[in-house]
C-alpha positions as CSV (number, residue, x, y, z in Angstrom):
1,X,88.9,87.6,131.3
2,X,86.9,86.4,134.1
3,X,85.6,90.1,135.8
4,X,82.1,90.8,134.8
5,X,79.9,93.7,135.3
6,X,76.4,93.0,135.4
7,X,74.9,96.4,136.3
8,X,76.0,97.4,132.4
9,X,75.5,97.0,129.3
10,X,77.2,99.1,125.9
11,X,76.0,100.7,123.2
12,X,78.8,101.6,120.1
13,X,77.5,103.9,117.6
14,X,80.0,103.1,114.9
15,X,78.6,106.1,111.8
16,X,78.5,109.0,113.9
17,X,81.2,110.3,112.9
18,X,82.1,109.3,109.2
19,X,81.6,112.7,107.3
20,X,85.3,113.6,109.0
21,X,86.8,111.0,106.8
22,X,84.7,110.9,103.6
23,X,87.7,109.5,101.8
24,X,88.6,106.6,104.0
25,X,85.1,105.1,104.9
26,X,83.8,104.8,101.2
27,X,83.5,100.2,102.2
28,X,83.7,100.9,105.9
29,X,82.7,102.7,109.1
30,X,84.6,105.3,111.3
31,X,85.2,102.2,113.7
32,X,87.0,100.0,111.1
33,X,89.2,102.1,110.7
34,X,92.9,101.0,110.9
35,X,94.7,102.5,113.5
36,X,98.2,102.0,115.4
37,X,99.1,99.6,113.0
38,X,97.4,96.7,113.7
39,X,94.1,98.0,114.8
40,X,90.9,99.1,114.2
41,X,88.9,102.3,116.3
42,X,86.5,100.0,117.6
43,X,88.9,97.3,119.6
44,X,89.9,100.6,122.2
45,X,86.3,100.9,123.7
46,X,85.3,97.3,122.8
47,X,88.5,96.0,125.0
48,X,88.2,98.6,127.8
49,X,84.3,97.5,128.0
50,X,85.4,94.1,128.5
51,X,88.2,94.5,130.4
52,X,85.3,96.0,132.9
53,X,83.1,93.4,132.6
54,X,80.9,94.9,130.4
55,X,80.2,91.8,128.5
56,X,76.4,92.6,126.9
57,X,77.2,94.9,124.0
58,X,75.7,96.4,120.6
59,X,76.8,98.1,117.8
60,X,74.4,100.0,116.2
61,X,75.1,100.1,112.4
62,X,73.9,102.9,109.5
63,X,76.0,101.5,106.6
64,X,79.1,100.0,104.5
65,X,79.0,97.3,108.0
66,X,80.2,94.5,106.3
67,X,84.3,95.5,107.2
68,X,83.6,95.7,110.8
69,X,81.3,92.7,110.9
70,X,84.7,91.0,109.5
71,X,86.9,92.3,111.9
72,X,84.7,91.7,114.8
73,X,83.2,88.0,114.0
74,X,81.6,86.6,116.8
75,X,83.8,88.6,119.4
76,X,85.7,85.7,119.8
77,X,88.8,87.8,120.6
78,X,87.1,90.3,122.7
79,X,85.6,87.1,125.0
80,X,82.3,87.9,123.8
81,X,81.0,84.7,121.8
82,X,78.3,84.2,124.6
83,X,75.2,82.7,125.3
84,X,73.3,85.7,126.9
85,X,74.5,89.2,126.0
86,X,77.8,88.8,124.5
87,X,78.3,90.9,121.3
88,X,75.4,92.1,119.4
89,X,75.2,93.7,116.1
90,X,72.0,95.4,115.3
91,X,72.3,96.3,110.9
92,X,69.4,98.8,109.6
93,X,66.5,96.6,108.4
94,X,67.2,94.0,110.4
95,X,63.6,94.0,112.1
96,X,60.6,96.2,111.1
97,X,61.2,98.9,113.6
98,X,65.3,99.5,112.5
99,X,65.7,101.6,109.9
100,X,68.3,104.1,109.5
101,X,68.4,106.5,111.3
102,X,69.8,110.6,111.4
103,X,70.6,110.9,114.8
104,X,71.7,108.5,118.3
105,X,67.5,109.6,119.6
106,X,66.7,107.5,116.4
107,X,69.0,104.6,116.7
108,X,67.9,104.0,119.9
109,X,64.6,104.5,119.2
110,X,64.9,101.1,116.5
111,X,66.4,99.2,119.6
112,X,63.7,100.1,122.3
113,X,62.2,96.4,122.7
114,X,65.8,95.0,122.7
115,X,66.7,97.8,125.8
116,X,63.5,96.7,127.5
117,X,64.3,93.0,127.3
118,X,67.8,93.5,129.1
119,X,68.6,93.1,132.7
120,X,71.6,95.6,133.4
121,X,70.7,98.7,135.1
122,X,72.9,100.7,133.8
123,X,73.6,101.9,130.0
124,X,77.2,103.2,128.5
125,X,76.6,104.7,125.0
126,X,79.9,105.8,123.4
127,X,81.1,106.3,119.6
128,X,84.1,105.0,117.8
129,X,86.0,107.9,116.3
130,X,88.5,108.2,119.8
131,X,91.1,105.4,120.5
132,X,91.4,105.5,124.5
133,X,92.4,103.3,127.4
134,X,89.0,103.8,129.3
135,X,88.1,102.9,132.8
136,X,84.4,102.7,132.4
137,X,83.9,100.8,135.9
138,X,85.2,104.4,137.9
139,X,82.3,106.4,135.5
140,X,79.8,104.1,136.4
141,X,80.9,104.6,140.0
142,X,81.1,107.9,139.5
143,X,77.8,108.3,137.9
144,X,76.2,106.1,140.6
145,X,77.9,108.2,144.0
146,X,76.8,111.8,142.1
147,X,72.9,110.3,141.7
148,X,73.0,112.0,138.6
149,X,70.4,111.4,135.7
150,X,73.2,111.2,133.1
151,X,77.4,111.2,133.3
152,X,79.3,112.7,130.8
153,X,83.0,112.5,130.1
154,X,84.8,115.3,129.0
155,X,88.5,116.3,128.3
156,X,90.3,119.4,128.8
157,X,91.5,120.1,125.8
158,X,91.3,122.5,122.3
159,X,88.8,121.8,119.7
160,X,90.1,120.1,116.5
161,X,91.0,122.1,113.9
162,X,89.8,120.4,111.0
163,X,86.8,118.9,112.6
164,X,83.6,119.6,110.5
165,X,81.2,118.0,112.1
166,X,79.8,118.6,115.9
167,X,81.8,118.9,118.6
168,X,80.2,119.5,122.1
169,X,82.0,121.7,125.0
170,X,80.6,122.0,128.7
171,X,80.2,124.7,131.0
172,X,80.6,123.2,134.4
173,X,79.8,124.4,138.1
174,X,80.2,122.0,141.5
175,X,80.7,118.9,139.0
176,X,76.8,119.2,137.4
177,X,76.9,120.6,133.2
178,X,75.0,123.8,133.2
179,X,75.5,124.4,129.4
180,X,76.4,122.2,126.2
181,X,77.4,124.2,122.8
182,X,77.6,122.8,119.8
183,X,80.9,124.1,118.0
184,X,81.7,126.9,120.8
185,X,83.8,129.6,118.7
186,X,85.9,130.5,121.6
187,X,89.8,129.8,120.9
188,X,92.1,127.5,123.7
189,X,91.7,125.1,125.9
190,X,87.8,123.9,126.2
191,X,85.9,121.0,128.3
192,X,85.3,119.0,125.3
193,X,82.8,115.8,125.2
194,X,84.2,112.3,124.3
195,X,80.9,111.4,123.7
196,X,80.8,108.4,126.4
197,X,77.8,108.7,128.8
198,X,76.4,106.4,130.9
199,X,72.7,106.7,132.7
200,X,69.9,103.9,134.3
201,X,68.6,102.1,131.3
202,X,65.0,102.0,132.4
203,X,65.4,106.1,132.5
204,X,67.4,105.9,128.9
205,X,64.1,104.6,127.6
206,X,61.7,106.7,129.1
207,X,63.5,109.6,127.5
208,X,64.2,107.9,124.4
209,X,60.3,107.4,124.0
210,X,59.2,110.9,124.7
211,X,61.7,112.6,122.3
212,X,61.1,110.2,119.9
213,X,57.3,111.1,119.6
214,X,58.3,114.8,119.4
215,X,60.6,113.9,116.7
216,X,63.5,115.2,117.9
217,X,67.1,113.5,116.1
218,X,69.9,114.1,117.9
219,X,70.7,113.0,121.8
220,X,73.5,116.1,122.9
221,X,71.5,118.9,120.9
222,X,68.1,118.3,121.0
223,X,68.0,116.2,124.6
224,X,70.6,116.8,126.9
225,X,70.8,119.7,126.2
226,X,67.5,121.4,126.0
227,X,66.8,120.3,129.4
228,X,70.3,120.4,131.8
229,X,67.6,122.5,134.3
230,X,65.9,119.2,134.7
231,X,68.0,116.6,134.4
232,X,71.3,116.1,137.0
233,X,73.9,115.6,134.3
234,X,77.2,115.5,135.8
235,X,80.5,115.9,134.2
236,X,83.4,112.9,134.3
237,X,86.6,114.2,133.5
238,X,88.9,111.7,131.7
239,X,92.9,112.9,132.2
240,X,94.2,109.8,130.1
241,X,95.4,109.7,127.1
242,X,93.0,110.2,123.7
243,X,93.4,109.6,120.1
244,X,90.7,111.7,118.6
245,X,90.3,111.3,114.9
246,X,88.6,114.0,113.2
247,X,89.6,114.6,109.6
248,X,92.6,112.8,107.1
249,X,94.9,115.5,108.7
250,X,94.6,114.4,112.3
251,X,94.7,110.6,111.5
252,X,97.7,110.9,109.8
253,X,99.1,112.8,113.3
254,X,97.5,110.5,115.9
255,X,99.3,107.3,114.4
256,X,102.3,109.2,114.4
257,X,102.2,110.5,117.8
258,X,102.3,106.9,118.5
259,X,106.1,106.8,117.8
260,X,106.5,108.3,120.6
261,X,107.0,105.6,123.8
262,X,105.4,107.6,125.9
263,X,102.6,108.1,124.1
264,X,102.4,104.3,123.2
265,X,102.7,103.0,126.7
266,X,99.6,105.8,127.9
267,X,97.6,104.2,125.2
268,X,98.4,100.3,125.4
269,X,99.9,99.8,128.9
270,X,98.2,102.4,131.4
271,X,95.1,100.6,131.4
272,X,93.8,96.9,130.1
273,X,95.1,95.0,127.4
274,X,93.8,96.0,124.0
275,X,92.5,93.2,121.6
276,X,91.8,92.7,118.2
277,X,91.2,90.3,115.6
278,X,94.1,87.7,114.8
279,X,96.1,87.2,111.3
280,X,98.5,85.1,112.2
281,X,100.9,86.7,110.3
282,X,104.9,85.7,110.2
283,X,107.1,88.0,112.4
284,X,108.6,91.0,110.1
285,X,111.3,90.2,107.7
286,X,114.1,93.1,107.9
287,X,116.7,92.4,105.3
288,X,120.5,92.9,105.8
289,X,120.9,96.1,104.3
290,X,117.4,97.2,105.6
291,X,117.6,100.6,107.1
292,X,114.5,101.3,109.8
293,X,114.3,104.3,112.3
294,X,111.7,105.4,114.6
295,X,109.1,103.1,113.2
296,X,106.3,100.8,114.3
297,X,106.0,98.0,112.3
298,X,103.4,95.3,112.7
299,X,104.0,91.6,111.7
300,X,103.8,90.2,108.5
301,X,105.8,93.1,106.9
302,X,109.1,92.6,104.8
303,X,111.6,95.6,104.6
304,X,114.4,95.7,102.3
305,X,114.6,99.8,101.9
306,X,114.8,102.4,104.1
307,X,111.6,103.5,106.4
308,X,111.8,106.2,109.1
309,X,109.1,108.1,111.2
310,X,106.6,105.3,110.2
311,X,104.0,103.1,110.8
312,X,103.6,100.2,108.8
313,X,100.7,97.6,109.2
314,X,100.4,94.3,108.6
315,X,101.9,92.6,105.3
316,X,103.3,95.9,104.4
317,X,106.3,95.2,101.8
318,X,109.1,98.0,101.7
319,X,111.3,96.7,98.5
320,X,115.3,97.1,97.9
321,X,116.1,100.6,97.4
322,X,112.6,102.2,98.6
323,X,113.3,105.3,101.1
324,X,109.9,105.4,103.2
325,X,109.9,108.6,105.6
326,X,106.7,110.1,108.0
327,X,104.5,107.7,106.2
328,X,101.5,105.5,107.2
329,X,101.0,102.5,105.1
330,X,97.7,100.4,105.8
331,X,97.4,96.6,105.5
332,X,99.4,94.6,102.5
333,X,100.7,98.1,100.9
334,X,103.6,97.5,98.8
335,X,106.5,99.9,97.8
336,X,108.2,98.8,95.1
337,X,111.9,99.0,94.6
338,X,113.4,102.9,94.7
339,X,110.3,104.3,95.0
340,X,110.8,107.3,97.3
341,X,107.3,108.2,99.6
342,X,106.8,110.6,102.5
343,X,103.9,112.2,104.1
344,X,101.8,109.3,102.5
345,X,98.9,107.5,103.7
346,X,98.0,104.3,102.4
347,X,95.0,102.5,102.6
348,X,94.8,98.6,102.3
349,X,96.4,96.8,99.2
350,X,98.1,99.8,97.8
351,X,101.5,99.6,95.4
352,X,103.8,102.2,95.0
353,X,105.8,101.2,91.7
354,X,109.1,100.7,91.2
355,X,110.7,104.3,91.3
356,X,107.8,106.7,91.3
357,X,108.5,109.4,93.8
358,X,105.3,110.5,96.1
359,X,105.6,113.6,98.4
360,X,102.7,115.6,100.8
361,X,103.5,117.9,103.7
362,X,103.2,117.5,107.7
363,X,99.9,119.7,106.9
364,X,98.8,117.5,104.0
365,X,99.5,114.2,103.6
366,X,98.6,112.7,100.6
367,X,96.1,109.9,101.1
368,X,96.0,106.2,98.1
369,X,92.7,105.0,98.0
370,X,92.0,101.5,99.1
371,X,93.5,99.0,96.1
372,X,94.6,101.6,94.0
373,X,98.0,101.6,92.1
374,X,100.0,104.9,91.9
């Protein structure tokens, strides 16, 4: 990768959203999460920041870091190992003024001095519970032709039904928000935040200061939206394609969705490449009287069963006689032999022994803990 943007720098809130999955971030953070079998949530917006130059850019952990600082290393992969900017991971504690913080006003309250010291001019702040394909050079070209104070990026689209946390819609006229609700009750279609903004970084500061000596927490609630009669916040709309994760249910159905090859090639091909840490793993073993259909299967993985509707990860071993249907099995799961699984999620170094017979539903799917043995 040789483009570079210089006029902007990221900013990956990793926690935000890790109450939608309590179950699967118990060692890890929302963006560590495996996704589209051999991925994590954070490579989607880390690759399309550095597919667009963005090449100065910090995560700004909470907690149970230590998977993603794994995955992401250096950020080798990424082409972020640099001398100036690069990739930068700012854990709470790490200097006297981080601590851990409630809301984004408070995380970016503990990086102030770091902000100040940058050159960029403009700041992209996004969180890692979405999987997207994003152009983030048209937004900041957007955001720059509007003259607004802040850019938003929404999506038309209903509000998940599981989610539990906040989710923010927009009322819109002539392109500038004129109202942000938290959890809007009305039913259909809505223009529902993605949680990516971008604004000037010396302004980001300013405002991060004054709300920060009022105490105020959160950036969409108590910020942005207290004061759309001041501030020029125009809305981006994003028509691409989104993987939004926000409970167990709608994991489980945003990997499978993936099956579909138009849905993969939105995701992976209509847009930059997407990156992510390498295993070099051996390419998947199907046996002779292996039976596979309608599955994505990353490498490393060894079928001798029968798998359909699924997506397998990497090291995943399906054993002789196993039948494996609408199931997604996380990193090194083994099903051992005539075992009979559907609607399952796995997570990492999970076994399934030899002919135990687990079953959820297309509304439940039943979820193994991380190195558990069922």
């Amino acid at each position: 990768m040789v483009n570079t943007n210089t006029s902007a720098l990221g900013i990956i809130f990793p926690n935000s959203y890790d109450d939608l999955v309590p179950e699967m971030v118990t060692e890890r953070t929302m963006a560590s999460i495996p996704f589209a079998g051999r991925y994590r949530m954070v490579d989607f917006l880390l690759s399309s920041m550095a597919n667009c130059g963005i090449d100065n850019i910090t995560i700004v952990v909470k907690r149970n870091y230590h998977s993603l600082m794994d995955h992401l290393g250096s950020g080798r992969e990424w082409d972020l190992a640099r001398k100036r900017g690069g990739l930068n991971m700012v854990p709470p504690y790490a200097e006297a003024n981080v601590k851990m913080y409630a809301g984004r006003i408070e995380a970016l309250a503990s990086i102030v001095d770091y902000l100040e010291d940058q050159r960029e001019k403009y700041v992209v702040l996004c969180d890692a519970n979405i999987a997207v394909n994003f152009d983030f050079n048209a937004l900041i070209d957007a955001h720059i032709k509007s003259g607004a104070d802040a850019t938003m990026v929404y999506q038309r689209t209903e509000i998940p039904e599981g989610a539990k946390s906040d989710n923010y819609t927009i009322r819109i006229a002539d392109g500038r928000v004129t109202e942000l609700l938290s959890n809007d009750y009305r039913p259909g279609v809505q223009n529902l935040s993605m949680n990516i903004y971008v604004m000037e970084r010396e302004a980001l500061i300013q405002m991060v200061k004054d709300a920060s000596v009022r105490g105020l927490v959160y950036f969409e609630r108590d910020l942005l939206a207290r004061n759309l009669e001041l501030l020029n916040v125009q809305a981006y709309e994003y028509t691409g394609y989104v993987a939004r994760i926000s409970d167990r249910r709608s994991y489980f159905e945003e990997n499978m969705r993936l099956l579909d090859p138009a849905n993969l090639k939105a995701l992976f091909m209509d847009g930059g490449p997407i990156y992510t840490k390498v295993r070099d793993d051996a390419p998947t073993r199907y046996a002779m009287d292996s039976k596979v259909k309608n599955a994505m299967v990353a490498d490393g993985c060894i079928i001798e069963g029968e798998i359909e509707n699924c997506v397998l990860f990497r090291g995943v071993q399906i054993k002789k006689g196993a039948k494996v249907k609408n199931c997604v099995l996380m990193q090194d799961t083994v099903v051992e032999a005539d075992a009979n699984v559907e609607y399952v999620v796995t997570d990492k170094n999970v076994e399934i022994t030899a002919g135990k017979k687990l079953v959820g539903t297309d509304t439940f799917p039943v979820y193994v803990e991380k190195g558990h043995t069922v």
